[in-house]
C-alpha positions in Angstrom: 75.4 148.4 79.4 77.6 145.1 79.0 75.2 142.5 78.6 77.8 139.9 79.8 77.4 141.0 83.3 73.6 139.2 82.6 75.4 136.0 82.8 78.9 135.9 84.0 77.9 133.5 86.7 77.1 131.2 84.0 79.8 131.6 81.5 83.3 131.5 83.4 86.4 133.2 82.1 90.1 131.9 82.1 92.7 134.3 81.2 96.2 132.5 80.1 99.0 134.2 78.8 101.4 133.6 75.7 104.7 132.7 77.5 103.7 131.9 81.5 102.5 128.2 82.2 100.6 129.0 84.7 96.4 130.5 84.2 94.5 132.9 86.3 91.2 132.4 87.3 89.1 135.5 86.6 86.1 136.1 89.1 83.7 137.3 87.1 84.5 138.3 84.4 87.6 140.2 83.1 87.8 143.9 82.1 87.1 144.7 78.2 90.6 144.9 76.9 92.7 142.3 75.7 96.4 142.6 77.0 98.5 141.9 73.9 99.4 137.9 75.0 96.6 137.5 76.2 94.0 134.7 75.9 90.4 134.9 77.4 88.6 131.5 77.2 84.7 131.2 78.1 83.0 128.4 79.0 79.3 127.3 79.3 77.1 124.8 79.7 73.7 125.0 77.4 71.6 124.3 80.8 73.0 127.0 82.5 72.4 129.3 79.9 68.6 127.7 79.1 67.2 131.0 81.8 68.5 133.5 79.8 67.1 132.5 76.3 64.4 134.7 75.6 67.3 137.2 76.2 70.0 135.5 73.7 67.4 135.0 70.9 66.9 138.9 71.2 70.7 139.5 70.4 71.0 137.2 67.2 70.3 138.6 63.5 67.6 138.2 61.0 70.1 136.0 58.9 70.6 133.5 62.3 67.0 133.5 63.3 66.1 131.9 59.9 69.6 130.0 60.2 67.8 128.3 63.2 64.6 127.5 61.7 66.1 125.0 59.5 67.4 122.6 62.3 65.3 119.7 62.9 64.6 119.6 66.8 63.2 122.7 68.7 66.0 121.0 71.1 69.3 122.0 68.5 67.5 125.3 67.4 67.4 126.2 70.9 71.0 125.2 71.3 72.5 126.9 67.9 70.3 130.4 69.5 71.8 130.2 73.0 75.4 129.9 71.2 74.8 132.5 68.9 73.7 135.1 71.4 76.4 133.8 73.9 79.2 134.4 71.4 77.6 137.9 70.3 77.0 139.0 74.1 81.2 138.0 74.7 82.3 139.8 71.6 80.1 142.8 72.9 82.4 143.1 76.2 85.2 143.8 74.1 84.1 145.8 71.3 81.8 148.1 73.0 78.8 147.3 70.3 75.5 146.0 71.5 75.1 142.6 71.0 72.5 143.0 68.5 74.6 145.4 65.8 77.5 143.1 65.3 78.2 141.2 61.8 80.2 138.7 60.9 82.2 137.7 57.6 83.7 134.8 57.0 87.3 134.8 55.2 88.9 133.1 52.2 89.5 130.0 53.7 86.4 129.7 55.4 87.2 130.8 59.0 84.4 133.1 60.6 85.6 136.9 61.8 83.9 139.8 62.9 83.5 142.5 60.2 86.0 145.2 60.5 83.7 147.5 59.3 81.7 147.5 62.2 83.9 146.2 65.1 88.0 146.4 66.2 89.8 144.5 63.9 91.8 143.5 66.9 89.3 141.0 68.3 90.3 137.7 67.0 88.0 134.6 68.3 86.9 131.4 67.8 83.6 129.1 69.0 83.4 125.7 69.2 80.7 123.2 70.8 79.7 119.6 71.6 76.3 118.3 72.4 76.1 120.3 76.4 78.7 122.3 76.6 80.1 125.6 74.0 84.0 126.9 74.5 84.8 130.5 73.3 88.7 131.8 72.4 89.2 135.3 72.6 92.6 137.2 71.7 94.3 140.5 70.1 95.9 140.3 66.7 96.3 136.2 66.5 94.6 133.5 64.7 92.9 131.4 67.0 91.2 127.7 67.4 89.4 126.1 70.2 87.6 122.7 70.3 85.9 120.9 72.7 85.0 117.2 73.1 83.5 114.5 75.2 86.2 112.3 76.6 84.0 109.3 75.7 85.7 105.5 76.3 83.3 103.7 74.9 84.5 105.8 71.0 85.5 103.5 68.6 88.7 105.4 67.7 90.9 103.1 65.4 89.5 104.2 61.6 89.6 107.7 62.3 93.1 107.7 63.9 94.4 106.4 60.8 94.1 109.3 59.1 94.2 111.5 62.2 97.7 110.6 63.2 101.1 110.7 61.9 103.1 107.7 62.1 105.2 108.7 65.1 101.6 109.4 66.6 100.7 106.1 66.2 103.5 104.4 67.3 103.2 106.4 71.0 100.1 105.5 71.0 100.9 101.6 70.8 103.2 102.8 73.4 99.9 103.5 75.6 98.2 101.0 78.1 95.2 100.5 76.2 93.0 101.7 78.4 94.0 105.0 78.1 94.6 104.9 74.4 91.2 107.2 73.7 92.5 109.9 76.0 95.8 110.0 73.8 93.4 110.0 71.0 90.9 112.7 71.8 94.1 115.0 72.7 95.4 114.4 69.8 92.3 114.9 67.7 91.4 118.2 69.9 94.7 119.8 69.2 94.6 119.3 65.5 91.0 120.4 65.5 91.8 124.0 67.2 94.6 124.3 64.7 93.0 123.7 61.9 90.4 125.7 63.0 92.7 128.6 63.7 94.3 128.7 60.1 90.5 127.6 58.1 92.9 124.6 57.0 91.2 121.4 55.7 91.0 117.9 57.3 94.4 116.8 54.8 96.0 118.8 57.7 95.2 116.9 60.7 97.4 113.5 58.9 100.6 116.4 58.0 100.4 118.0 61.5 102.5 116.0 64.1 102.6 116.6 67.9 104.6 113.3 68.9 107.1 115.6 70.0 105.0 117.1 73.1 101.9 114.5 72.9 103.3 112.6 76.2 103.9 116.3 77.8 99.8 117.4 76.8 99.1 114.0 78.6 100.8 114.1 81.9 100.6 117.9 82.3 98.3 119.6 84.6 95.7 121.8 83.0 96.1 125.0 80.7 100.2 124.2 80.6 101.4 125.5 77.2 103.5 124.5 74.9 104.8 124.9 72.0 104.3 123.2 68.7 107.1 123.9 66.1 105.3 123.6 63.0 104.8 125.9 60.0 103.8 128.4 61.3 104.3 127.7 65.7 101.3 127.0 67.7 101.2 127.6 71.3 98.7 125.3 72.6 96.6 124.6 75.9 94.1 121.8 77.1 92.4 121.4 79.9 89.5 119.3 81.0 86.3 120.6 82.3 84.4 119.5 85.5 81.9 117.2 83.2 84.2 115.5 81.4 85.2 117.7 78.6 88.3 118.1 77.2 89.1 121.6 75.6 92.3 122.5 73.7 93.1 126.3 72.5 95.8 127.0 69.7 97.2 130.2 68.9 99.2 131.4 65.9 102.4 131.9 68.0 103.7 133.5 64.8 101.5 135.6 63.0 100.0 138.9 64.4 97.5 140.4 62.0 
């Protein structure tokens, strides 16, 4: 049984695809194969998924139960359960393992992946959450990186941007009416957070990796447009906001297929 099918009203799917601007809208969820450009990206809210968490805490290990126990609110336990059991359920729908029997190791530089001794080693994915809503990457053979983030005005941006951005980052963004300079900023600091989490790179990254070059593109453009980031090595990246004010981004080693 895919245990996905428990909650695919809950947890839509996007499918985009390496090379074509354009996304398609899965209904339902999509078959358990990854086409070789493909990208699958899940998304849920935690108070959708709340109904199914006797079910989720069934699916997570030993090792994640205990994990849990040392949060301080019931409230983030229950959160770090649901995710957990989400991510294990998706990963399930492609690798034909229950839920339940998958493990996890996490590589030299820190990034998490599932244990090839157990699952394909084609699965690439990556997992990222804010305080209500979780984003999921799914792809064949790539690195990957997703974050998501709150679009939140009221953020008192400046000291992080300083070492967030380049210099040609910061001079666009003085270019910005500054109302909207926090938008330019979260896009900025999502893209850099998906890469970074795609390569287990550290923070000195986000100051050395520069997107003036397609920032104003990312800002104008309509949802899950790609583009192309011509760094060592190429990203192809995607952002899109959600309907509760969420802005997600999705990077994808554009050179490297493991």
């Amino acid at each position: 049984m895919r245990t996905i099918n428990l909650f695919w009203d809950s947890v839509p799917c996007t499918v985009l695809e390496i090379g074509q601007e354009n996304h398609l809208q899965v209904c339902g969820f999509p078959p358990p194969w990854l086409e070789k450009n493909s990208i699958h990206v899940w998304s849920a809210r935690y108070k959708d998924l709340e109904p199914h968490f006797r079910i989720l805490s069934d699916m997570i290990s030993r090792e994640e139960q205990e994990t849990a126990s040392t949060f301080r609110t019931t409230a983030d336990a229950k959160k770090y359960i649901i995710r957990r059991g989400i991510l294990r359920s998706i990963l399930a729908h492609y690798t034909g393992h229950t839920p339940e029997m998958l493990s996890f190791i996490i590589t030299e530089n820190g990034k998490p992946e599932l244990d090839p001794d157990c699952a394909s080693a084609e699965v690439s994915f990556n997992l990222s959450h804010s305080s209500e809503s979780i984003l999921i990457g799914v792809t064949k053979k790539r690195r990957i990186g997703v974050d998501i983030v709150p679009m939140d005005a009221s953020y008192q941006f400046q000291d992080t941007a300083e070492y967030l951005m380049t210099p040609a980052e910061k001079v666009f963004l003085k270019r910005i009416d500054p109302a909207r300079r926090y938008q330019v900023f979260f896009r900025i600091w999502a893209a850099k957070e998906a890469i970074i989490k795609a390569t287990g790179g550290t923070l000195s990254r986000m100051g050395t990796t520069d997107l003036s070059e397609i920032i104003e593109d990312i800002l104008y453009s309509p949802d899950y447009s790609m583009h192309c980031l011509d760094t060592q090595p190429p990203f192809f990246l995607w952002q899109f906001m959600d309907g509760s004010g969420h802005l997600g981004a999705i990077a994808v080693d554009a050179g490297r297929v493991l």
